[in-house]
C-alpha positions as a Python dict, from the first residue, in 0.01 Angstrom:
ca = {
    (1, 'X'): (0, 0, 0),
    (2, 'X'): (97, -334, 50),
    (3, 'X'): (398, -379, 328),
    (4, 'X'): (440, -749, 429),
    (5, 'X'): (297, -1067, 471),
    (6, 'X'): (64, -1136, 761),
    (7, 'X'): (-61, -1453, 813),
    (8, 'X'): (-207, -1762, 653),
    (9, 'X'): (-571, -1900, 730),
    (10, 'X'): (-597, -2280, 822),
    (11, 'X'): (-986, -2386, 820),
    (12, 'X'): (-1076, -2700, 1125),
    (13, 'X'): (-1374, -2789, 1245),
    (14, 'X'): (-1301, -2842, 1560),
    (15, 'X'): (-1038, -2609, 1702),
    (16, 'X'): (-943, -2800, 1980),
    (17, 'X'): (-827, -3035, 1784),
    (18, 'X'): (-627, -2844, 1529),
    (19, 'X'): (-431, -2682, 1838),
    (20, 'X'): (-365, -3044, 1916),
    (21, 'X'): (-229, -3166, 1609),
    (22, 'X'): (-64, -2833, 1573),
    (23, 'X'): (101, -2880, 1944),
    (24, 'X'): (239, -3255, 1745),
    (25, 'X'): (457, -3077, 1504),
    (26, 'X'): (637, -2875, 1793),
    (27, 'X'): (435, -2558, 1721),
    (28, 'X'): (370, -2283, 1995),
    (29, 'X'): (-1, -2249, 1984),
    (30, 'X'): (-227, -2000, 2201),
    (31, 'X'): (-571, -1973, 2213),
    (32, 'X'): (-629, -1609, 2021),
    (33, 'X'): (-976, -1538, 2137),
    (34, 'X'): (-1330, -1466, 1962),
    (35, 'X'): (-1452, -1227, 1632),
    (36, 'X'): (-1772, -1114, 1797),
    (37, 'X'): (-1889, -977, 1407),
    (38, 'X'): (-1807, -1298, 1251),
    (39, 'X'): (-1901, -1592, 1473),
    (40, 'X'): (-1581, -1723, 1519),
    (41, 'X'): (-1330, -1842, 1719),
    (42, 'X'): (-900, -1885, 1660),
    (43, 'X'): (-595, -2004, 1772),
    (44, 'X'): (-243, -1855, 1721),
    (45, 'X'): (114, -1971, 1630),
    (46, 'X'): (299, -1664, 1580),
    (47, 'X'): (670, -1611, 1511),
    (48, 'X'): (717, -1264, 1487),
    (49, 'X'): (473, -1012, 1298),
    (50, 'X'): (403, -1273, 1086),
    (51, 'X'): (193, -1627, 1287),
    (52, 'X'): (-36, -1877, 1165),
    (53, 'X'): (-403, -1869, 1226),
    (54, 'X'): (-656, -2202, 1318),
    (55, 'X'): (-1007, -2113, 1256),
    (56, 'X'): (-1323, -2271, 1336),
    (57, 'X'): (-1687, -2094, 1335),
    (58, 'X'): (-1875, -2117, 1669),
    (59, 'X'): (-2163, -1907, 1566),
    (60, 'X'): (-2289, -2045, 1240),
    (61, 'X'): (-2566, -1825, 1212),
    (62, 'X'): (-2376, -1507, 1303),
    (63, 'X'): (-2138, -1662, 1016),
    (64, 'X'): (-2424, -1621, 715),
    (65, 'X'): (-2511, -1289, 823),
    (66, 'X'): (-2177, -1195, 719),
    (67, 'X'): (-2211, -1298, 346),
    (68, 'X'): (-2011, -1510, 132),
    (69, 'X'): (-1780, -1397, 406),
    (70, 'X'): (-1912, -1600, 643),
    (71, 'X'): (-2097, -1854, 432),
    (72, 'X'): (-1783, -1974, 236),
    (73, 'X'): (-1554, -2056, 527),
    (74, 'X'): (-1876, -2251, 613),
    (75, 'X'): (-1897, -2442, 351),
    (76, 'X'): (-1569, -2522, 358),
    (77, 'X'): (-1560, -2659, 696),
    (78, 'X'): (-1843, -2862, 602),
    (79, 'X'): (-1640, -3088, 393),
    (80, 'X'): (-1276, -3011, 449),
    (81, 'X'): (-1050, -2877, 669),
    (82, 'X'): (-660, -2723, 593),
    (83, 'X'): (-559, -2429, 432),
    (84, 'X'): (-808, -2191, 352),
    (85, 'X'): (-681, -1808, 317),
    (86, 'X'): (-388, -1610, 350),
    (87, 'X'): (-409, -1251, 451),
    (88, 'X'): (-123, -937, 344),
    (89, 'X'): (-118, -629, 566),
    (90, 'X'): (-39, -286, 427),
    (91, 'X'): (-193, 78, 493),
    (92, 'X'): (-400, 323, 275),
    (93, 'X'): (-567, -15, 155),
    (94, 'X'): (-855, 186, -40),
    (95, 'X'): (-599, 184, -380),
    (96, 'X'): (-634, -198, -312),
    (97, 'X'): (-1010, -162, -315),
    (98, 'X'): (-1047, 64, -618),
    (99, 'X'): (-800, -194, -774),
    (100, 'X'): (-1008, -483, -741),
    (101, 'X'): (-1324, -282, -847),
    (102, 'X'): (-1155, -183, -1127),
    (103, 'X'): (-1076, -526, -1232),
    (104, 'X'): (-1485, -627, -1194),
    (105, 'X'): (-1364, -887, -905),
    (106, 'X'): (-1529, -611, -656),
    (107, 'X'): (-1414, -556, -260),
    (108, 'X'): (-1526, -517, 64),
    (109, 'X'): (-1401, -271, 279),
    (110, 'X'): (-1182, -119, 397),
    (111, 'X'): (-1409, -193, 705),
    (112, 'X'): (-1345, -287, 1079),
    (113, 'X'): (-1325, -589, 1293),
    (114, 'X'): (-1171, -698, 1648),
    (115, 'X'): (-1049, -987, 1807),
    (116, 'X'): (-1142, -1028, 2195),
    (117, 'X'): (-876, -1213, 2336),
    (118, 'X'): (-902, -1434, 2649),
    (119, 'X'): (-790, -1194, 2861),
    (120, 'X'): (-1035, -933, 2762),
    (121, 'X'): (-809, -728, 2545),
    (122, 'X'): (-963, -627, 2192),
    (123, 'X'): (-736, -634, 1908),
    (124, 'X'): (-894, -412, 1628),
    (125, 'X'): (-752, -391, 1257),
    (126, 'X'): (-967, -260, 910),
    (127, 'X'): (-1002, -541, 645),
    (128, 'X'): (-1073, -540, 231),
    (129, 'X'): (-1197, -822, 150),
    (130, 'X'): (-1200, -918, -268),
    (131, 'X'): (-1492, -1042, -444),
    (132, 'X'): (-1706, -1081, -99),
    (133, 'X'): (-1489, -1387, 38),
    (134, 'X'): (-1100, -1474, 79),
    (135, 'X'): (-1149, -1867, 147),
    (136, 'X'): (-1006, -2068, -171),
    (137, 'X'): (-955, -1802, -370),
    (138, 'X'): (-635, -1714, -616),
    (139, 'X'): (-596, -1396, -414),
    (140, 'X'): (-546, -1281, -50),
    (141, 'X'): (-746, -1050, 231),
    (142, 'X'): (-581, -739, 303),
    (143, 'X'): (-563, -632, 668),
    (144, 'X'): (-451, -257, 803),
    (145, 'X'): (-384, -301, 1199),
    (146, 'X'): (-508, 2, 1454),
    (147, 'X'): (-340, -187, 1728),
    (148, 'X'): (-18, -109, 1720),
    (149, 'X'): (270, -331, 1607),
    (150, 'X'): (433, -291, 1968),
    (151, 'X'): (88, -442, 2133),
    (152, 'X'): (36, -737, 1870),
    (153, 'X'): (394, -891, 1992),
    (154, 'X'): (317, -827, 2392),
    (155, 'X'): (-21, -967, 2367),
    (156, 'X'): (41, -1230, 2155),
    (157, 'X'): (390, -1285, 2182),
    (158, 'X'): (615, -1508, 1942),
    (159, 'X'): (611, -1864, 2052),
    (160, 'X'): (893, -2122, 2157),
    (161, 'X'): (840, -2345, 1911),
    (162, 'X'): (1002, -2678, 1965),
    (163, 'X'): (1078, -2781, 1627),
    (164, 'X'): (1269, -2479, 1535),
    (165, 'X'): (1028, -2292, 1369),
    (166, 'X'): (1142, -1952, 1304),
    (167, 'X'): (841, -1767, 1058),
    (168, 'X'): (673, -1823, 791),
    (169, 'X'): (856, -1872, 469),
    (170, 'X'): (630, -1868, 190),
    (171, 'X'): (284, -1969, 55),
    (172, 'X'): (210, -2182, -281),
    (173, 'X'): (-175, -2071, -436),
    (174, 'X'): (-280, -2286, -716),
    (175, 'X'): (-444, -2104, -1009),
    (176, 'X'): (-633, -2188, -1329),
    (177, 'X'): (-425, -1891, -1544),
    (178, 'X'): (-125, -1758, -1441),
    (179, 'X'): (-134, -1465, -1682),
    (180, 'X'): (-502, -1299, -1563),
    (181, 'X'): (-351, -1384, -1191),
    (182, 'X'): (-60, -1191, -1312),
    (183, 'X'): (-203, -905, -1391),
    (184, 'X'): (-472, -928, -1109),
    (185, 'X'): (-146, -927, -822),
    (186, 'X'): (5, -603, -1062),
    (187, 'X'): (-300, -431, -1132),
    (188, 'X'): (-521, -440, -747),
    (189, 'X'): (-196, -539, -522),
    (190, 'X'): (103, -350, -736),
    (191, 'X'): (301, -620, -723),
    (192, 'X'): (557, -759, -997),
    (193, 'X'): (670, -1080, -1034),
    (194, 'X'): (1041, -1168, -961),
    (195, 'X'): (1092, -1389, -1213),
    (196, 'X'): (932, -1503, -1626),
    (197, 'X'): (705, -1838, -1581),
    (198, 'X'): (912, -2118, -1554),
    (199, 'X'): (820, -2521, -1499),
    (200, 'X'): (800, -2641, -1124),
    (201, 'X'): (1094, -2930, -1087),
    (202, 'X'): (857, -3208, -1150),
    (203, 'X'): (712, -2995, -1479),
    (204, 'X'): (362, -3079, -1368),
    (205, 'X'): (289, -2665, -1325),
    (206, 'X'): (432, -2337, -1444),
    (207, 'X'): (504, -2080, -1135),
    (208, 'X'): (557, -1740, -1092),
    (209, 'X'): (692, -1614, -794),
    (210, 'X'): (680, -1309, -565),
    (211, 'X'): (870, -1178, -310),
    (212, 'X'): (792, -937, 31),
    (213, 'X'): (1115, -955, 229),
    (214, 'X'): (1187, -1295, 355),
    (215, 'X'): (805, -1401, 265),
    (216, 'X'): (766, -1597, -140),
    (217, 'X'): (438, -1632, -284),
    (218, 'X'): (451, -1873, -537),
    (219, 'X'): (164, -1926, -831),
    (220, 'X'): (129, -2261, -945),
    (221, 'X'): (-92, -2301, -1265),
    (222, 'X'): (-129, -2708, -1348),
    (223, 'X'): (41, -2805, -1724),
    (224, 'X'): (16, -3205, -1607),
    (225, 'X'): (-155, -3461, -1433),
    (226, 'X'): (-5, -3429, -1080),
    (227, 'X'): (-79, -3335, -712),
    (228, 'X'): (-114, -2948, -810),
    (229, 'X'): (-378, -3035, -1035),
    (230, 'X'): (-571, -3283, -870),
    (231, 'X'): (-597, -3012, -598),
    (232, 'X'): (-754, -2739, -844),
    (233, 'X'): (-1004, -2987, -938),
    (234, 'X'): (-1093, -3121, -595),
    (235, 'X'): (-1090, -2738, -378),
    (236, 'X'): (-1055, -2474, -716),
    (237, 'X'): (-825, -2209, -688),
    (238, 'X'): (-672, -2136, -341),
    (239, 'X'): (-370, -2184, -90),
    (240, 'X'): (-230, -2481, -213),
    (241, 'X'): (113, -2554, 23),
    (242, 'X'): (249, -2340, 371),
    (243, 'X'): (606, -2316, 372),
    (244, 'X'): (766, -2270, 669),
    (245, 'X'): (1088, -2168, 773),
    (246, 'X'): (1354, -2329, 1023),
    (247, 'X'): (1674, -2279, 1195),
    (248, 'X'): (1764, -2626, 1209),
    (249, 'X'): (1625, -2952, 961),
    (250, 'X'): (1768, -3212, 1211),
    (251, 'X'): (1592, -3085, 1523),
    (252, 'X'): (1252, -3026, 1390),
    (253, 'X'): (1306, -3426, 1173),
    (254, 'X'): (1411, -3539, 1523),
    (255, 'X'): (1102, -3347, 1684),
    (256, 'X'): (826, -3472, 1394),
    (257, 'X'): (970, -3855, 1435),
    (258, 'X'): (965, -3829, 1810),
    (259, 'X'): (591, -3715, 1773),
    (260, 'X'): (495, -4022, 1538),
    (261, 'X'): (462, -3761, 1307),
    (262, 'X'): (488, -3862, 908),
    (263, 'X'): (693, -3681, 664),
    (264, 'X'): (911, -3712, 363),
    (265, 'X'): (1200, -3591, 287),
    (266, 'X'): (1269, -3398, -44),
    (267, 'X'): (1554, -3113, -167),
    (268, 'X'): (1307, -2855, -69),
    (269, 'X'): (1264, -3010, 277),
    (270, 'X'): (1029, -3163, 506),
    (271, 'X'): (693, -3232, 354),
    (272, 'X'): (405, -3360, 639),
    (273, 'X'): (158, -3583, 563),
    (274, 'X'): (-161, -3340, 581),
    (275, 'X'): (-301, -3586, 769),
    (276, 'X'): (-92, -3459, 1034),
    (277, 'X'): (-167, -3093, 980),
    (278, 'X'): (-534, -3081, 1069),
    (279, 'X'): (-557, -3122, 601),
    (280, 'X'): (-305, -2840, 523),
    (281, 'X'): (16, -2939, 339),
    (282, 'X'): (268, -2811, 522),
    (283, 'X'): (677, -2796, 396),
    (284, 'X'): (964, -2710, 698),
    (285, 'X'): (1232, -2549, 490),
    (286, 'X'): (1566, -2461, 591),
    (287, 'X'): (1658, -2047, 631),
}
């Protein structure tokens, strides 16, 4: 069963760097530690249960072992570098499994994997993993944590985030056909859309939208020329825009200008230049 958001993915090359840029746009960021079965290496910016996660491969051979698992994120990283994945935790995630089975798209798992932290402490959770891979794809990775919730927040503990930062609000995920996707997020996930397809406000893309508490996931199939499509042509389907929530506009403007950061304002809110954010395109909104 699916319970809440999680966390979103953001591909870099370099880490280093990423935490770097990320440290720019006021962001708490920690160093999260290694995955011993998948060759790589993170960083975290958490908020509460829900944090953002920079991920670079160290091992590239341990990566291909892994599969399209491992193989994808590495082909991504050959050529790009932003958002990548975005990950929905739940229990009992086998229904999830059979679900995507069921619709021919296949899954992995439910299977193990574990974080070693800097410290030494091993963070262990089970994953199911669609059609072999979750990087640029028009669905999510499902994650089931045996560490409890209790440990997750001492370990890696929400962030003072000087930009006012409070979670993360929402994810956009550009698709080629908003009906199948439809019925893929009812049929594997079992979960309905809030609202009938409507235009975006510049009527470049339908969208259908989906709620988990505070958290929207937003579809976004391309009707027009426009920045939604040119991204489905350049990356495919995928994670298309991170939305992220704040408890104050002005201070986190004040803290991206006093960074040299670029933005631009809109009536949503604060869009970055990706440039900015290590290639993901990243929107502060107010909560």
């Amino acid at each position: 069963m699916i319970q809440r958001f999680d966390h979103a993915v953001i591909g870099i090359p370099d880490l280093d760097e990423g935490m770097a840029a990320f440290r720019q746009l006021g962001l708490d960021v920690t160093a999260g530690g290694r995955h011993p079965s998948l060759g790589t290496r993170n960083a975290i910016v958490r908020f509460g249960l829900d944090y953002l996660e920079l991920l670079s491969v160290e091992y590239p051979d341990k990566a291909r072992e892994r599969g399209p698992f491992g193989a994808d994120l590495l082909h991504f990283l050959d050529t790009s570098s932003g958002l990548v994945g975005y990950v929905l935790a739940g229990a009992a995630l086998q229904d999830q499994a059979e679900g995507f089975q069921t619709l021919g798209i296949g899954a992995d798992g439910p299977f193990e994997m574990d974080r070693i932290r800097p410290d030494g402490r091993r963070l262990e959770w089970r994953l199911v993993v669609p059609g072999g891979s979750p990087w640029r794809r028009s669905w999510p990775y499902l994650i089931d944590w045996v560490t409890p919730e209790s440990d997750l927040l001492a370990w890696d503990p929400p962030g003072e985030h000087a930009c006012a930062a409070t979670g993360v609000a929402g994810v956009d995920l550009v698709v080629d056909d908003l009906k199948a996707t439809r019925q893929m997020y009812q049929t594997a996930l079992g979960l309905q859309a809030e609202s009938p397809e409507a235009p975006s406000k510049d009527r470049s893309a339908n969208s259908l939208s989906y709620r988990l508490g505070s958290f929207r996931l937003r579809l976004l199939e391309p009707t027009a020329a426009g920045p939604v499509a040119d991204e489905l042509e350049e990356l495919g389907m995928g994670p298309y825009r991170l939305l992220l929530a704040t408890s104050d506009l002005t201070t986190t403007a004040a803290v991206l200008s006093a960074n040299g950061i670029l933005y631009s304002q809109t009536p949503e809110g604060l869009d970055l230049d990706p440039s900015a954010a290590a290639g993901a395109r990243i929107r502060f909104v107010p909560r």
